[in-house]
PDB file of N, CA, C and O in Angstrom:
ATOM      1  N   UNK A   1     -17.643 -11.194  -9.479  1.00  0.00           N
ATOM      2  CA  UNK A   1     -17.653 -10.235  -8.406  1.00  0.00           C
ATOM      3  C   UNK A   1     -16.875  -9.008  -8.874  1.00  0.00           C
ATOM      4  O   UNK A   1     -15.842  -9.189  -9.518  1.00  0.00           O
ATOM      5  N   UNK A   2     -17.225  -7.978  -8.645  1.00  0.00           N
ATOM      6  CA  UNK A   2     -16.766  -6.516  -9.159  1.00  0.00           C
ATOM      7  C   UNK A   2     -15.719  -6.044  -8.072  1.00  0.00           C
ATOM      8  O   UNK A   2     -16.105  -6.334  -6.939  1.00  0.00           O
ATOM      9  N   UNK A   3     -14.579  -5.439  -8.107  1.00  0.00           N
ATOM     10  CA  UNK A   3     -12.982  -4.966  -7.608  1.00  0.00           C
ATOM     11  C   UNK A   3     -14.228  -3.743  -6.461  1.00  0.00           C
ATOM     12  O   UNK A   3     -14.890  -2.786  -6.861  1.00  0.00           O
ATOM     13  N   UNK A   4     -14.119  -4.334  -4.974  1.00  0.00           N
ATOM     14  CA  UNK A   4     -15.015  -2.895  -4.211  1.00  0.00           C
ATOM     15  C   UNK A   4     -14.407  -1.721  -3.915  1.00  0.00           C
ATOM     16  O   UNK A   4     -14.860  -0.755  -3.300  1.00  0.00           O
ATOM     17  N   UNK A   5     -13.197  -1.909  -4.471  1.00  0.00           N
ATOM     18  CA  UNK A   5     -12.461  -0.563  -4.486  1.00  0.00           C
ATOM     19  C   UNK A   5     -12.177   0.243  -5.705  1.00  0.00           C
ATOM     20  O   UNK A   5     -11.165  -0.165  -6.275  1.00  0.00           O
ATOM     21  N   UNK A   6     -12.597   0.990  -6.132  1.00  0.00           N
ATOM     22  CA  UNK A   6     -12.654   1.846  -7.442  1.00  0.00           C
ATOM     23  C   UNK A   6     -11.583   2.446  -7.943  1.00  0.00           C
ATOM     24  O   UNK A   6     -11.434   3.543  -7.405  1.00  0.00           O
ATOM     25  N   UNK A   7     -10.912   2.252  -8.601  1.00  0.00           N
ATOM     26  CA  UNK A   7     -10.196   2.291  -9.474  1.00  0.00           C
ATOM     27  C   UNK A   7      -9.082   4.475  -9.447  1.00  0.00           C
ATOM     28  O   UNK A   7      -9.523   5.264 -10.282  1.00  0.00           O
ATOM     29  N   UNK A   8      -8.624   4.678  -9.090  1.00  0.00           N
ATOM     30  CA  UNK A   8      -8.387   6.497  -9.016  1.00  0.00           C
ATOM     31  C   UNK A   8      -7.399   6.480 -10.436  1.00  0.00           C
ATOM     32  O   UNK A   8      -6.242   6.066 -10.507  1.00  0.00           O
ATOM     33  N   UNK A   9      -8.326   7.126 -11.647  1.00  0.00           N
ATOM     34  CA  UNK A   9      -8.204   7.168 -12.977  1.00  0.00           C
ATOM     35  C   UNK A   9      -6.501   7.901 -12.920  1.00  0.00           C
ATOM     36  O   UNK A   9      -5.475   7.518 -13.480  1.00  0.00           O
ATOM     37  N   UNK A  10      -6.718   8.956 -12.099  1.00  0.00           N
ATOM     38  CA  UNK A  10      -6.005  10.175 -12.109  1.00  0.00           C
ATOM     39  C   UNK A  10      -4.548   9.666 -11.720  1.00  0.00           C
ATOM     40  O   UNK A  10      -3.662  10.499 -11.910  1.00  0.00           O
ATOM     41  N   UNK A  11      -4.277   8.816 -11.366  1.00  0.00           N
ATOM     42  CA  UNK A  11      -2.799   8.683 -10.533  1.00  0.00           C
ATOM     43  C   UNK A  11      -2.384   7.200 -11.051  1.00  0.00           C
ATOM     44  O   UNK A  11      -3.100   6.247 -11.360  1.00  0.00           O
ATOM     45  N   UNK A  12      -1.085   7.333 -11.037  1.00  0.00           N
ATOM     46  CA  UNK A  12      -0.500   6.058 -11.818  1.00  0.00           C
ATOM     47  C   UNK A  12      -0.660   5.095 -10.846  1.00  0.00           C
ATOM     48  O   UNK A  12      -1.042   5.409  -9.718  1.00  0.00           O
ATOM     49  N   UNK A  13      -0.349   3.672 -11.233  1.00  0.00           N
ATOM     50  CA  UNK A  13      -0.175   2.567  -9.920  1.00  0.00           C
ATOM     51  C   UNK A  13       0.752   2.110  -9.701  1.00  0.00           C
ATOM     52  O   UNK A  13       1.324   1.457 -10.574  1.00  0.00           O
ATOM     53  N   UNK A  14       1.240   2.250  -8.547  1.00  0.00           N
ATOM     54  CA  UNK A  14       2.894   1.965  -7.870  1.00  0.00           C
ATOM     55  C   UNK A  14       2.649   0.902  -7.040  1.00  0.00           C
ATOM     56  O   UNK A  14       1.910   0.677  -6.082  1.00  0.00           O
ATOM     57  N   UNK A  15       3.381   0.377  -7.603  1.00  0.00           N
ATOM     58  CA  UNK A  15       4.020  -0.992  -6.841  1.00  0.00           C
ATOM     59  C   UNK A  15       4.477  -0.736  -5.701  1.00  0.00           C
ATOM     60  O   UNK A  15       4.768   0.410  -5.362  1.00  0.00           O
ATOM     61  N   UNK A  16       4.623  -1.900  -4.843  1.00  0.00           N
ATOM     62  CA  UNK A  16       5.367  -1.309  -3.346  1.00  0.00           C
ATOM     63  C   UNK A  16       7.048  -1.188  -3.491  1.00  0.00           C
ATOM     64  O   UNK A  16       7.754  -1.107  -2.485  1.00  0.00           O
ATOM     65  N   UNK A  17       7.449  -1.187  -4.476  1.00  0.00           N
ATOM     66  CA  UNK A  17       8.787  -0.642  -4.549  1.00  0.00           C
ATOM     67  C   UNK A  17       8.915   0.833  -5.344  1.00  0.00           C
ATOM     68  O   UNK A  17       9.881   1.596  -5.375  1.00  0.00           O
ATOM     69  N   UNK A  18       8.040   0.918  -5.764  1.00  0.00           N
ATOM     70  CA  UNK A  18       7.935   2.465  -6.696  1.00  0.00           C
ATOM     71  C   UNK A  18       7.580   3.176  -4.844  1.00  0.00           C
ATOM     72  O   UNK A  18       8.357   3.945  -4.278  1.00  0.00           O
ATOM     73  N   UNK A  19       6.631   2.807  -4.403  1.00  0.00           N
ATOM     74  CA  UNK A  19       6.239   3.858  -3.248  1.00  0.00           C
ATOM     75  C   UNK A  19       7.854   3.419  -2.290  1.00  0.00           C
ATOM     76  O   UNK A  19       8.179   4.368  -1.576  1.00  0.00           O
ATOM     77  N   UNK A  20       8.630   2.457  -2.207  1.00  0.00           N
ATOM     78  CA  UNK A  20       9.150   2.495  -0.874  1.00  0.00           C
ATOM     79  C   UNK A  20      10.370   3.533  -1.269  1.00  0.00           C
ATOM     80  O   UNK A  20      11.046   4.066  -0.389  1.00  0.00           O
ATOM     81  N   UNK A  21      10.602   3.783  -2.755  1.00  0.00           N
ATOM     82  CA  UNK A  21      11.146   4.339  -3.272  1.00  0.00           C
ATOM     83  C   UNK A  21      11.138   5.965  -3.200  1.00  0.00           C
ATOM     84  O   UNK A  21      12.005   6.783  -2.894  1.00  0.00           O
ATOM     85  N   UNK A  22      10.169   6.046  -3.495  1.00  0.00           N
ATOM     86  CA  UNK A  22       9.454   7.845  -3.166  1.00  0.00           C
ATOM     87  C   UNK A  22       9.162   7.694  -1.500  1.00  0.00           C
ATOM     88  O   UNK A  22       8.452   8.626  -1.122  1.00  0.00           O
ATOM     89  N   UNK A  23       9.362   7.183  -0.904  1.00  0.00           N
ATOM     90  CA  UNK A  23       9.029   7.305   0.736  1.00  0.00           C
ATOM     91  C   UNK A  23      10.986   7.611   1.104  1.00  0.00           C
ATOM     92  O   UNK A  23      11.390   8.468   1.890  1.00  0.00           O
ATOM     93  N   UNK A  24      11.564   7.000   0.586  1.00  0.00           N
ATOM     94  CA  UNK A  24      13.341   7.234   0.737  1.00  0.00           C
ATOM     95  C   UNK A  24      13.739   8.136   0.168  1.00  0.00           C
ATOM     96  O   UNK A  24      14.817   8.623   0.507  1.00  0.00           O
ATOM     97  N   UNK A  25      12.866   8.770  -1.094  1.00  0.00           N
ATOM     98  CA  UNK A  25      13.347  10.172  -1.420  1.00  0.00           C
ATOM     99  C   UNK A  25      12.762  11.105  -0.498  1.00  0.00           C
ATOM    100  O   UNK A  25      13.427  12.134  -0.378  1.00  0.00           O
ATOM    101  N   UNK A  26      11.742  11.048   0.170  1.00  0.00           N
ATOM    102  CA  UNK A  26      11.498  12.247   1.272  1.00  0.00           C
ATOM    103  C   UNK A  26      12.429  12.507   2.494  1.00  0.00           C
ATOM    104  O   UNK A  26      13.142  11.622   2.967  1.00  0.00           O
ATOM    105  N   UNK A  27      12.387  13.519   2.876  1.00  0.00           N
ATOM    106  CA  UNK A  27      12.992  14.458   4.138  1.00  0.00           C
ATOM    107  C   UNK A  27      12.682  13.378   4.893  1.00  0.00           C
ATOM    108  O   UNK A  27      11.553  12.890   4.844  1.00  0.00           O
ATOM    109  N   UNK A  28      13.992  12.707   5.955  1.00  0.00           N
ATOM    110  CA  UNK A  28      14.029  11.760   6.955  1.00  0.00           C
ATOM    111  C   UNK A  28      12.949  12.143   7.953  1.00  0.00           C
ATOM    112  O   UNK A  28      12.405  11.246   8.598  1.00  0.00           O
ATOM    113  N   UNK A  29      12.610  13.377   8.122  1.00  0.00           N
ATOM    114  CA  UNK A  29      11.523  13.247   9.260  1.00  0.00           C
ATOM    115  C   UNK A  29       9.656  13.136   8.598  1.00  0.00           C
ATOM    116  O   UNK A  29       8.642  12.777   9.197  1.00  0.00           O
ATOM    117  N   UNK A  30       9.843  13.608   7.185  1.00  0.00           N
ATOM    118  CA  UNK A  30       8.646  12.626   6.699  1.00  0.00           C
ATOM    119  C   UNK A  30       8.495  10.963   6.545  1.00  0.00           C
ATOM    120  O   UNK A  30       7.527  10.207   6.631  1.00  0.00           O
ATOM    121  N   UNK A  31       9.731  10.787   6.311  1.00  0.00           N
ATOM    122  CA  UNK A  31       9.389   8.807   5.790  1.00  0.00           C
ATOM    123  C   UNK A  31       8.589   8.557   6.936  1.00  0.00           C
ATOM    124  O   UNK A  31       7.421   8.554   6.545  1.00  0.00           O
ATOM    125  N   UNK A  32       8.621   8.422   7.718  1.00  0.00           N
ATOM    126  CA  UNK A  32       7.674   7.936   9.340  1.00  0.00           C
ATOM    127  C   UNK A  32       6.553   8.009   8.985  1.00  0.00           C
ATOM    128  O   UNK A  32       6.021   6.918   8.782  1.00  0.00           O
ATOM    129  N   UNK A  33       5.869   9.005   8.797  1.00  0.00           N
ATOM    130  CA  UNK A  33       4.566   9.335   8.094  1.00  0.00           C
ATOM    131  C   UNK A  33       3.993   8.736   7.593  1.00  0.00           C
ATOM    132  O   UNK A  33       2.981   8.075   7.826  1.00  0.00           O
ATOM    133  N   UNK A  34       4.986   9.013   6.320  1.00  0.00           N
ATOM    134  CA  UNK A  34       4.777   8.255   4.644  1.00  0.00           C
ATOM    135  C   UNK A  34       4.173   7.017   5.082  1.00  0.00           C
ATOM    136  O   UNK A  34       2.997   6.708   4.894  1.00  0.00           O
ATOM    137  N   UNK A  35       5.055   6.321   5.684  1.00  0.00           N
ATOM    138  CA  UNK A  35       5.375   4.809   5.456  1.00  0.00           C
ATOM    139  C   UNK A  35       3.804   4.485   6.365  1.00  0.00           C
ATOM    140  O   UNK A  35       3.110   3.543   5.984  1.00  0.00           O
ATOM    141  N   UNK A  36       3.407   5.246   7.422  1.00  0.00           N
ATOM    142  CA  UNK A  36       2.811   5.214   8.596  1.00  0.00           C
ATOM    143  C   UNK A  36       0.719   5.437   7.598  1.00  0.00           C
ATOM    144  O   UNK A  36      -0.313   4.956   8.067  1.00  0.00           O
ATOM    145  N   UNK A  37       0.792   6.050   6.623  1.00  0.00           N
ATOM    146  CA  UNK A  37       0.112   6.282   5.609  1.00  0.00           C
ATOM    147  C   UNK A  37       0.163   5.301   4.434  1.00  0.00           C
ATOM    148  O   UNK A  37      -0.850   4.865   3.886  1.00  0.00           O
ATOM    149  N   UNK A  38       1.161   5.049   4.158  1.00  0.00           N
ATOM    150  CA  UNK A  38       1.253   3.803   2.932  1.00  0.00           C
ATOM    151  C   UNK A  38       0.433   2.470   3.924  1.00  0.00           C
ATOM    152  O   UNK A  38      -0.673   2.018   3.626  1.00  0.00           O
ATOM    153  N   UNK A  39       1.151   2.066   4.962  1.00  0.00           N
ATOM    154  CA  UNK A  39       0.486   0.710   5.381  1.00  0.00           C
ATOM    155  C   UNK A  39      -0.649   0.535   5.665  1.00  0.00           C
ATOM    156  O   UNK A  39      -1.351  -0.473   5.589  1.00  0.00           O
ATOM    157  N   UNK A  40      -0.924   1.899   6.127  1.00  0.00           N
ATOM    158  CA  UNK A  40      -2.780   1.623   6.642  1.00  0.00           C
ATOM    159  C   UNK A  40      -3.537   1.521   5.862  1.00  0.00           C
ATOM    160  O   UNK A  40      -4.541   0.813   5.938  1.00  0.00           O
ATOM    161  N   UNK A  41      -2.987   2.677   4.328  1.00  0.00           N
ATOM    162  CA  UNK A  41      -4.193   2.477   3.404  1.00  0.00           C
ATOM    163  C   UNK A  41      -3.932   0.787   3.096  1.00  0.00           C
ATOM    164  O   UNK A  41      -4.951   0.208   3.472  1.00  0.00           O
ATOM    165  N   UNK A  42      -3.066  -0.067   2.620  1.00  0.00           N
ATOM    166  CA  UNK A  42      -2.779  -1.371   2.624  1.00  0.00           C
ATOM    167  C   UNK A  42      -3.602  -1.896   3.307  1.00  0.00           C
ATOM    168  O   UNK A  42      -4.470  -2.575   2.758  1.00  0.00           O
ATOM    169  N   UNK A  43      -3.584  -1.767   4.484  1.00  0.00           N
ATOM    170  CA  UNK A  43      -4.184  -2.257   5.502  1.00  0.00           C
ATOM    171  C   UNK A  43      -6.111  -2.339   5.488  1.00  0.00           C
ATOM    172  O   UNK A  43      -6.748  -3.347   5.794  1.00  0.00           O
ATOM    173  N   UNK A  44      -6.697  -1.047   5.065  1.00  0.00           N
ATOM    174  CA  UNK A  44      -7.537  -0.534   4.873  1.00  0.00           C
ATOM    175  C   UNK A  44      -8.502  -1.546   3.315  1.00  0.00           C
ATOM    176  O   UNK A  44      -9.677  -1.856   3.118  1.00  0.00           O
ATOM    177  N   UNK A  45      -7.591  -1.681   2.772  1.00  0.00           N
ATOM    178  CA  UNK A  45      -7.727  -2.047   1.311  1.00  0.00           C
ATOM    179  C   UNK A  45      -8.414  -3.271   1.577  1.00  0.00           C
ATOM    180  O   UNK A  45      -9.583  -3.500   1.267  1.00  0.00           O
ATOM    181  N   UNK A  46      -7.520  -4.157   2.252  1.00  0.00           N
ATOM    182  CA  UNK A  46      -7.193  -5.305   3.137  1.00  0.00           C
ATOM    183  C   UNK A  46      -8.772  -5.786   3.434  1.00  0.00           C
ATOM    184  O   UNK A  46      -9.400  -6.806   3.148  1.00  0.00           O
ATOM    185  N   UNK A  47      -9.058  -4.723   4.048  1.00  0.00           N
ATOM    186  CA  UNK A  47     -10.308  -5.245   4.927  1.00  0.00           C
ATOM    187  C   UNK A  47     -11.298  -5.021   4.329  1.00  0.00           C
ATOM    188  O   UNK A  47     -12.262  -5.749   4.568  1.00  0.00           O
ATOM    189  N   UNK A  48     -11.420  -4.074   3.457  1.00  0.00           N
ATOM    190  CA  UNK A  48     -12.407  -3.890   2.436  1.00  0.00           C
ATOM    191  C   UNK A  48     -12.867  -5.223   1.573  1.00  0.00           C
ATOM    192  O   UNK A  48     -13.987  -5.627   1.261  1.00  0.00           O
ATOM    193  N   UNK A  49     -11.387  -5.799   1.286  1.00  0.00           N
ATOM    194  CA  UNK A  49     -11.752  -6.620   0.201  1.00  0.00           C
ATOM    195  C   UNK A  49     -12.180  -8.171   0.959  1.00  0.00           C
ATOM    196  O   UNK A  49     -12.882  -8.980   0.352  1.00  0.00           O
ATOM    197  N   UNK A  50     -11.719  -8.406   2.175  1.00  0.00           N
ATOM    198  CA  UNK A  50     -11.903  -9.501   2.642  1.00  0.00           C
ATOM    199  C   UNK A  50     -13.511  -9.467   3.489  1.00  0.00           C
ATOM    200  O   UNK A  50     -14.116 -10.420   3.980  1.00  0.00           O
ATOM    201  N   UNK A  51     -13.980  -7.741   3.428  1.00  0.00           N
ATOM    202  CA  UNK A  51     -15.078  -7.988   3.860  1.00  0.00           C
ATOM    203  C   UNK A  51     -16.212  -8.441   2.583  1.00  0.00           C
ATOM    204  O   UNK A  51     -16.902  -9.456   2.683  1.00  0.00           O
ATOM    205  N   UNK A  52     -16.247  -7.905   1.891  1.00  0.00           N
ATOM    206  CA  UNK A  52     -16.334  -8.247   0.340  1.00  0.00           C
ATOM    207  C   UNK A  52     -16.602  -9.652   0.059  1.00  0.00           C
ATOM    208  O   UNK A  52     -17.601 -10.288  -0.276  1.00  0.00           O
ATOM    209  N   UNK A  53     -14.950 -10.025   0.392  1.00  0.00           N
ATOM    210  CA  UNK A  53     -15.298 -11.688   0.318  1.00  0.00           C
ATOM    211  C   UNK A  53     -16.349 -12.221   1.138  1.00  0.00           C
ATOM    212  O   UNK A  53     -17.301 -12.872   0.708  1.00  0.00           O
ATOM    213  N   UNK A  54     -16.095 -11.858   2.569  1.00  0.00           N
ATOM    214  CA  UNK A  54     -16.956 -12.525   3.438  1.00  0.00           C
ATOM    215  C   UNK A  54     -18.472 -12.261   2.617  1.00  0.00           C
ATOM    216  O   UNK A  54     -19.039 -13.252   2.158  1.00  0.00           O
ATOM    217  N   UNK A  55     -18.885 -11.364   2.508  1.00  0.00           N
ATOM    218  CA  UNK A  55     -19.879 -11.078   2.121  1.00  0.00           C
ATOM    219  C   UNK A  55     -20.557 -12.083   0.896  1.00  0.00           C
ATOM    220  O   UNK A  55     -21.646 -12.653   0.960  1.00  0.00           O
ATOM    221  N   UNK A  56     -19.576 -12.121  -0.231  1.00  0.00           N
ATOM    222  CA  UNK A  56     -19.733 -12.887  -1.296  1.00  0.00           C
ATOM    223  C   UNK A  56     -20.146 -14.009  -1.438  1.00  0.00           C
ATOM    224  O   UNK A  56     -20.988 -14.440  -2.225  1.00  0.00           O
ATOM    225  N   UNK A  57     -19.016 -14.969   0.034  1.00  0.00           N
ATOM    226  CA  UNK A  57     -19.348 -16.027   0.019  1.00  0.00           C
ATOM    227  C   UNK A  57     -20.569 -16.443   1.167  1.00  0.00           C
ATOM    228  O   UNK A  57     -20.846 -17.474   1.780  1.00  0.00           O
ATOM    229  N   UNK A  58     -20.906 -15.616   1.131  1.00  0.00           N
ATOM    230  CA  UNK A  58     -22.226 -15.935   2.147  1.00  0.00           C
ATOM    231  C   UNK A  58     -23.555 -15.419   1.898  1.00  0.00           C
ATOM    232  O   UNK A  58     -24.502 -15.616   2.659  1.00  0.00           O
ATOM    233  N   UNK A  59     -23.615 -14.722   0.766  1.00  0.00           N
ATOM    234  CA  UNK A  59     -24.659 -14.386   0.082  1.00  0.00           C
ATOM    235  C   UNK A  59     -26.079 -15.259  -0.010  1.00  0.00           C
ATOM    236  O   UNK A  59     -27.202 -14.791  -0.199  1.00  0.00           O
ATOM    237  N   UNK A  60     -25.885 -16.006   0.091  1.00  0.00           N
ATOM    238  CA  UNK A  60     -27.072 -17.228   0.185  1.00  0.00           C
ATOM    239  C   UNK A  60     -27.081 -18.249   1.379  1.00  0.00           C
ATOM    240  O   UNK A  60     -27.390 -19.422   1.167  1.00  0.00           O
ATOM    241  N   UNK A  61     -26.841 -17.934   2.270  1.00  0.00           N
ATOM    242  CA  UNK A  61     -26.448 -18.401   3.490  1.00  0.00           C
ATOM    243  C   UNK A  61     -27.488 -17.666   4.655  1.00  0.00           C
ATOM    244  O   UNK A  61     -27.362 -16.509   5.056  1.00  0.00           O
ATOM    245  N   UNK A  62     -28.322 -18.434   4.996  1.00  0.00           N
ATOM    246  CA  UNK A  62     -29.431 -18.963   5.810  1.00  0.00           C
ATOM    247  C   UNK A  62     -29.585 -17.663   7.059  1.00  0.00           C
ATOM    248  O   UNK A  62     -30.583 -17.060   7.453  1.00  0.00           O
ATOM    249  N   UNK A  63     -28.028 -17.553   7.479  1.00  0.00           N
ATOM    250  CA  UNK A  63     -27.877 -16.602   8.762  1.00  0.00           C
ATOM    251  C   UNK A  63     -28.206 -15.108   8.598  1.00  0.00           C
ATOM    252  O   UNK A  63     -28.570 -14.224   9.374  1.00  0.00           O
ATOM    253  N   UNK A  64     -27.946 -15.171   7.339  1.00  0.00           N
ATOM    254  CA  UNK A  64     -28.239 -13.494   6.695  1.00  0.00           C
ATOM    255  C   UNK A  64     -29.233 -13.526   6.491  1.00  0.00           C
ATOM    256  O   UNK A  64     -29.507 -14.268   5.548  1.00  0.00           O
ATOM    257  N   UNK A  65     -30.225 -12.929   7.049  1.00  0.00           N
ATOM    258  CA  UNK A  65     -31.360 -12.525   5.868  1.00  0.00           C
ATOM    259  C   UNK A  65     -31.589 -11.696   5.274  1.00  0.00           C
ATOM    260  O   UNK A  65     -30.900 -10.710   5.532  1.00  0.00           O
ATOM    261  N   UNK A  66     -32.555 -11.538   4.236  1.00  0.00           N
ATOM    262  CA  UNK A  66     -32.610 -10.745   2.938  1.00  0.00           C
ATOM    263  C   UNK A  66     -33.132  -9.826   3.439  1.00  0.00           C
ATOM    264  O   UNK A  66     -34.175 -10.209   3.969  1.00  0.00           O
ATOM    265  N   UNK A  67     -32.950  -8.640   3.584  1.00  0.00           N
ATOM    266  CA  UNK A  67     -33.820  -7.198   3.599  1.00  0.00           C
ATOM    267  C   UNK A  67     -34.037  -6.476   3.039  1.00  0.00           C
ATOM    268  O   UNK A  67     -33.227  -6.014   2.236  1.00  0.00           O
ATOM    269  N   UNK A  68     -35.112  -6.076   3.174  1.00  0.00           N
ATOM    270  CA  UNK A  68     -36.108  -5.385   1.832  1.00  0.00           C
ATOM    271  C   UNK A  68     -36.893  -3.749   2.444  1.00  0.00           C
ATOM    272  O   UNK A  68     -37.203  -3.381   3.577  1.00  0.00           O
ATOM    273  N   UNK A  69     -36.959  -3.331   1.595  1.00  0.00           N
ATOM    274  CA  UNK A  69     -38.313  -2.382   1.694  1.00  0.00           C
ATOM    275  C   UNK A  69     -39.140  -2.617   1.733  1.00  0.00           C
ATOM    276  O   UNK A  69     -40.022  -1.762   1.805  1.00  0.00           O
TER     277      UNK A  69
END
């Protein structure tokens, strides 16, 4: 099964302590934001991939049917 979220060449990958890190170096009235933006995309990711799964594992499963042109 292929990663359904693509890869952003351009930007390094931070761990959730590299980001909680740069969210504590911002201006106290940004962290709210930040943090408010960090979880959803998390969140977002989340559902992508578990829809994915769902999908995966049901690929041949009777309830779905195949649609075509």
């Amino acid at each position: 099964m292929l990663n359904p979220i693509p890869k952003q060449s351009w930007y390094a990958t931070l761990n959730a302590n590299d980001v909680a890190r740069l969210i504590s170096e911002l201006p106290k009235k940004h962290q709210a934001t930040a943090t408010l933006i960090y979880m959803g995309t998390v969140n977002m990711c989340h559902d992508a991939v578990a829809a994915t799964i769902e999908a995966y594992n049901h690929r041949d499963a009777k309830e779905y049917p195949v649609v075509t042109d």
